[in-house]
BAFI-81254 format. One record per residue (C-alpha): x, y, z. Coordinates in steps of 0.5 Angstrom, whole numbers, plus 500, padded with zeros to 3 digits. Example, Ala and Ser with C-alpha at 12.3 -4.5 7.8 and 13.67 -1.06 7.14 Angstrom:
2
525491516527498514
***
This chain:
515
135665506142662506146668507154667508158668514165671516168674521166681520160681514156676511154676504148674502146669497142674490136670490133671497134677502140680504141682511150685512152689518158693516163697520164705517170706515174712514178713508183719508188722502194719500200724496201721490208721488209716482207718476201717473199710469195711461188708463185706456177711457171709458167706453162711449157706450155699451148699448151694441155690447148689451143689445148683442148679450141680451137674448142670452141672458133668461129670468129664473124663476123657481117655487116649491111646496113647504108644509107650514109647522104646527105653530105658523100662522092658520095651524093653531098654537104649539103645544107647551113643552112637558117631561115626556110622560107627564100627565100634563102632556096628555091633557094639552094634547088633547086639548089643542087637538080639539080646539084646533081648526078642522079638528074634531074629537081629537083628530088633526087637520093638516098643516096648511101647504104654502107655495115659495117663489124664488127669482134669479137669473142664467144664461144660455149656453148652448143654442138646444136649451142648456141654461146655466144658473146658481145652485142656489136659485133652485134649490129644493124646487118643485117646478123651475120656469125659464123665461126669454128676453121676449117673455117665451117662458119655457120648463126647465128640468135640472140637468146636474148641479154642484153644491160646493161651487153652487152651480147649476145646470138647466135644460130647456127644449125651445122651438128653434134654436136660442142665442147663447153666449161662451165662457171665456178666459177668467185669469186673463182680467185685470183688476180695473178691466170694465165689465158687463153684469146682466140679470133679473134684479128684484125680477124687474128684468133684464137689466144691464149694469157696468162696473170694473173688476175690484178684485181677484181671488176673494175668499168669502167662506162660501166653501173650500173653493172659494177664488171669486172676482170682485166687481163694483157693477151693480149687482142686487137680490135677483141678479144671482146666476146671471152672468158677468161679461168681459168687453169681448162678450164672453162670460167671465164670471156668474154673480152669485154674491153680495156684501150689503147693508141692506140688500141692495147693491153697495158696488161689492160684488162677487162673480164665480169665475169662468174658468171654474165654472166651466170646467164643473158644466162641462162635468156636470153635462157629461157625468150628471154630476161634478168630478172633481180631484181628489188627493185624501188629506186633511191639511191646516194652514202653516204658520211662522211658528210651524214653519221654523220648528220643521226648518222652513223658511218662509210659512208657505204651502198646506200642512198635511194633518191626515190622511185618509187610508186608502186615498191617493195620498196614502197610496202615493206615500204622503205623511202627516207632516209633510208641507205640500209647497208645489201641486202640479207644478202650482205653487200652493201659497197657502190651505186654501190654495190646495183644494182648488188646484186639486179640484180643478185637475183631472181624475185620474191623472198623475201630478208631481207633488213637491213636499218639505220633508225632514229638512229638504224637498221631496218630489213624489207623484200621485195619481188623483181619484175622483172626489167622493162623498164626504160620508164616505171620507172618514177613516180609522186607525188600525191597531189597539194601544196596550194598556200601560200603568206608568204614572204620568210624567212632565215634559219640561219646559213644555207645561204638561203631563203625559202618560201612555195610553191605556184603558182607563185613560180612553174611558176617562177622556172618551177616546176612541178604542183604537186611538194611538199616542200618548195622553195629555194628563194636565196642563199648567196655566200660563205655559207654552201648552196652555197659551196653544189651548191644549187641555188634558184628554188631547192625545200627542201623535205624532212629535217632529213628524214621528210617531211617538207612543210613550213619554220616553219617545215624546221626551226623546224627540224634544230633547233632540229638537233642542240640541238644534236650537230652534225655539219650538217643537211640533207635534200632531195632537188628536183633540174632539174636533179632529187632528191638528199640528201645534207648535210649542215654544221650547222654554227652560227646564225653570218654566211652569210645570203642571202641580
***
């Protein structure tokens, strides 16, 4: 089971079981004084629609081998837990060994193998056999079964699939060519347009569901693409990779998640959109595998606070908080600091916009990236590579801080010590060999530093977007922002989860210092 998290609810992968708590809620009338809007009726029937979509519709059907663990069912017991040398560890081990089934003078049975089955849906969308699904109806699969509406069932090899966008591609090879149907325009539906979903629910079959969409660009944590439709067509377990149809029978979304109390359909729904996906099939038909853009920055949400300490005026567009060395952003002059507000000439309304946009462009192509920088907008171009593996994204900064002995010295009116890097500090808070600022030494309760869960050990890069590498050159730049009257400073801070923007509110020189 790979079900998804959030903060209230999870929503439950359709392939396997779903389990989703839900807060009640309590939904009250509201006095309507607009008038009322002309709503086009309902269909009379879907039934040619349907009849029209069924043969392209197929039932996934995927099973692996696993090795059961020592301790499963038919494997004997698990030996006790004991300090590695201990003569009880010996003694257990021994014993098991000869008490387990099949075992005989110390030898070891094999682990029972069990096969797992897994039931999905996809469709055809290429008459020689190409089959598109979710990537997580296969996953890990040693045999995968594509079976037609007139029950022909066919092997299916995997072509490519997209992990991040839990995508993938199948490829049959039929007799004769197969009904397929297209992707068609995602942006173009509404929120209350009607909508067909057709799958293979709890494997009963193709089953044909009707519903509205509920909602566009919902966020669900999948991953860092999320932009999904939300549709009150029922959908259940099974119904993953099956497609979701627009009244012109095109393909407008691949249901691939629900919110649900009890794994079964509560009229919440969420659809990949076409034109996402296709755009990654396509990649993954042509390459093997997707090619998504890549820019090579780490970037965190702006908030109020950041947005009035950089002179910005409303809190729009993604921060930049790194940038890796080498990338299209660094070859294209990006700086922590900057705030991406256009990509491509898209608006970035928020972080989470960003990895789309750039995802869904062209590698290799150049963009004008529109930034706020020192006060004003600045337009540069990049030109986007190709997304590489996240292990190979990781980069170090270049060059060693010189040891330094000053005493640590308090900012005022910010709550913190500070001291220049030195040896003895990387050893003391574990910071890396080559890191770089100026080391956070203690931190006064209930100041403006404590309330952002700053802790000593966090190392301040950069302030106001320069790069500061002692306490004159921290104390230099908040005394600066404070002749401009703004009620907080910005500053980079390197902490063990990574780099991070955090804006402090300027407070008086009377304000808690550190003892």
């Amino acid at each position: 089971m790979r079900p998804f998290r959030s903060a209230t609810a999870r929503a439950a992968l359709l392939g396997f079981s779903t389990v989703l708590a839900i807060p009640a809620t309590t939904i009250l009338p509201m006095a309507l004084t607009a008038a009322p809007a002309a709503a086009r009726s309902a269909p009379d029937s879907f039934a040619d629609l349907a009849a029209k979509l069924l043969p392209a519709v197929v039932n996934i059907s995927s099973s692996q081998t696993v090795t059961a663990r020592s301790g499963a069912p038919g494997a004997g017991p698990e030996m006790p837990m004991f300090p590695p040398g201990s003569p009880f560890e010996q003694f257990f081990k021994d014993f098991l060994n000869r008490n387990r089934p099949g075992g005989r003078g110390g030898d070891q049975a094999p682990a029972p193998e069990r096969r797992m089955q897994s039931l999905g849906s996809g469709f055809i969308i290429d008459p020689s056999g190409l089959v598109v699904t979710n990537n997580h109806v296969i996953d890990g699969a040693d045999e995968i079964t594509v079976t037609l509406q007139d029950n022909t069932t066919l092997k299916a090899t995997l072509v490519g699939r997209d992990e991040s966008g839990d995508i993938a591609l199948l490829r049959v090879k039929p007799d004769k060519p197969l009904p397929s149907v297209q992707f068609g325009d995602s942006d173009q539906e509404r929120v209350g347009d009607w909508v067909l979903a057709i799958g293979n629910p709890f494997g009963l079959g193709g089953s044909v569901t009707a519903g509205i969409v509920s909602a566009r660009g919902r966020n669900i944590h999948q991953g860092p693409y999320d932009d999904f439709i939300q549709t009150d067509a029922a959908i259940n377990r099974g119904n993953s990779g099956g497609p979701l149809f627009n009244m012109d029978g095109q393909v407008i979304g691949i249901n691939t998640a629900i919110y649900s109390p009890s794994g079964g359909s509560i009229g919440i729904g969420f659809s990949i959109p076409a034109n996402m996906a296709k755009n990654i099939v396509a990649q993954i038909r042509d390459f093997g595998h997707p090619r998504r853009g890549w820019l090579g920055v780490k970037i965190q949400q702006v908030t109020p606070d950041i947005a009035e300490s950089l002179g910005l005026k409303d809190a729009s567009g993604a921060l930049v908080a790194g940038v890796n060395d080498g990338g299209p952003a660094d070859q294209a002059k990006l700086r922590n600091g900057d705030i991406i507000l256009k990509f491509n000439n898209q608006d970035v309304k928020d972080m989470h916009a960003l990895p789309r946009i750039v995802a869904d462009s062209e590698v290799g192509k150049q963009v004008p990236l529109v930034l706020w920088r020192d006060g004003k907008e600045v337009t540069i171009q990049a030109t986007l590579a190709e997304k590489p593996d996240d292990a190979t994204l990781a980069s170090a900064d270049s060059g060693a801080a010189k040891p330094d002995t000053t005493k640590p010295t308090a900012i005022s009116g910010l709550g913190i010590n500070i001291a220049p890097m030195s040896q003895d500090l990387k050893d003391k808070f574990q910071l890396g060999a080559d890191q770089k600022g100026v080391v956070i030494t203690d931190v006064a309760p209930g100041s403006s530093a404590a309330d952002r869960g700053l802790k000593p050990g966090d190392v301040i890069v950069e302030v106001q977007q320069g790069e500061v590498n002692s306490p004159t050159d921290v104390q230099t730049r908040v005394d600066s922002v404070r002749k401009t009257d703004r009620k907080s400073v910005l500053m980079l801070i390197q902490r063990q989860d990574g780099l991070q923007w955090v804006p402090l509110s300027l407070g008086s020189d009377k304000d808690k210092q550190p003892g």
